[in-house]
C-alpha positions in Angstrom: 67.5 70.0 74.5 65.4 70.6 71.2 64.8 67.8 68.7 64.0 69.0 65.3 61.9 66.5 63.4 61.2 67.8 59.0 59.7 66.4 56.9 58.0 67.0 52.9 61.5 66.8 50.9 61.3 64.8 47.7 61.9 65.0 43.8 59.9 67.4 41.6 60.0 69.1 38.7 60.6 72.4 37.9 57.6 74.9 38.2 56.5 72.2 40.9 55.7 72.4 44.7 56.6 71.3 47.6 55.8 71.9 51.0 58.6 71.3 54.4 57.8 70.8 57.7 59.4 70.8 61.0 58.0 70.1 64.3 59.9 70.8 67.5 60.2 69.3 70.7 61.4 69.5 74.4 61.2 70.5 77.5 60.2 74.4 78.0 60.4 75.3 75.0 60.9 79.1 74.4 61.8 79.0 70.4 62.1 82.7 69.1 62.6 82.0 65.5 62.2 78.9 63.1 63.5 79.1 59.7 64.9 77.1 56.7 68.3 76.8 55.3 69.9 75.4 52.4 73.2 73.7 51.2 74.1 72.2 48.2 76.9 70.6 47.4 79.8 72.2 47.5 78.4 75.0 48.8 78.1 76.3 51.8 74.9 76.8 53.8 72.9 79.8 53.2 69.5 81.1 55.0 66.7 80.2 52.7 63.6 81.8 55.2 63.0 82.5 59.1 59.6 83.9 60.5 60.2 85.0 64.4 57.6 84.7 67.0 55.9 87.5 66.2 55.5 86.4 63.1 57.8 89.0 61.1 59.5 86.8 57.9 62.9 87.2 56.0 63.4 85.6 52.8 66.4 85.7 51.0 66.3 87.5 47.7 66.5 83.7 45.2 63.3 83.0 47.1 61.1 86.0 47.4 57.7 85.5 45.7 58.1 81.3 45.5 58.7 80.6 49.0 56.3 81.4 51.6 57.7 80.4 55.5 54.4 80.3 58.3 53.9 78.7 61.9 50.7 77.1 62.7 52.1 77.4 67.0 54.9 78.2 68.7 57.3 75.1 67.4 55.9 74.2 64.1 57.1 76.0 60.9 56.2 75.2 57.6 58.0 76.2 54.3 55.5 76.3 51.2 57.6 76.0 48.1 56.4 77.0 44.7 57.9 77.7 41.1 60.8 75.6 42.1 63.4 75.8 39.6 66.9 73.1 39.6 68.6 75.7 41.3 66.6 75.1 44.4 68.1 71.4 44.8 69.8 71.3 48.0 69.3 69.6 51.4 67.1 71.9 53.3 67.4 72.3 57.0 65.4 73.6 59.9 66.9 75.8 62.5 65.3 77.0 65.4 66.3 79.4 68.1 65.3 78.8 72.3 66.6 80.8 75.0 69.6 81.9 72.3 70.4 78.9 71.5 70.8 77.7 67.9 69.4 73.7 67.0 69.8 72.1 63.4 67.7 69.8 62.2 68.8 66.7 60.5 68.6 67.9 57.1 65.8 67.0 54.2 66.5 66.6 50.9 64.9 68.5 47.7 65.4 67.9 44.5 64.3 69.4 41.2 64.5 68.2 37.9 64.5 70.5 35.1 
């Protein structure tokens, strides 16, 4: 089992920053990709940014050029935020891949206020 753990959500306003983290944990971990998605409501829940082990990143096109994704070791990921605009409120929530196995975080949410 993997237990996702983020953190950094909050309320900011647009052209602000924020920065999410999420650590994870367990037993022989073997994580080959960490990355960020979204969901707000009434929508359903898209892929915000992933960064694989080897450190090759995907962003989807709403986010190129604001959002950088980056891992400081093997099972922490961190999601840099900038220019945030309101259409970026969502709950935000880590994913992580080990041994082919998908885990979800609990969710964090982010809020901005135009």
């Amino acid at each position: 089992q993997v237990q996702l753990v983020e953190s950094g959500g909050g309320l900011v306003q647009a052209g602000g920053s924020l920065r999410l983290s999420c650590a994870a944990s367990g037993r022989m971990l073997r994580i080959s990709v960490m990355g960020w998605y979204r969901q707000a409501p009434g929508k359903e829940r898209d892929l915000v940014a992933v960064i694989t082990e080897g450190g090759t990143t995907m962003y989807a096109d709403s986010v190129k050029g604001r959002f950088t994704i980056s891992r400081d070791n093997a099972n922490t990921a961190y999601l840099q935020m900038s220019s945030l605009k309101p259409e970026d409120t969502a709950v935000y929530f880590c994913n992580v891949v080990d041994w082919g196995v998908n885990y979800w975080g609990q969710g964090t949410q982010v809020t901005v206020s135009s």
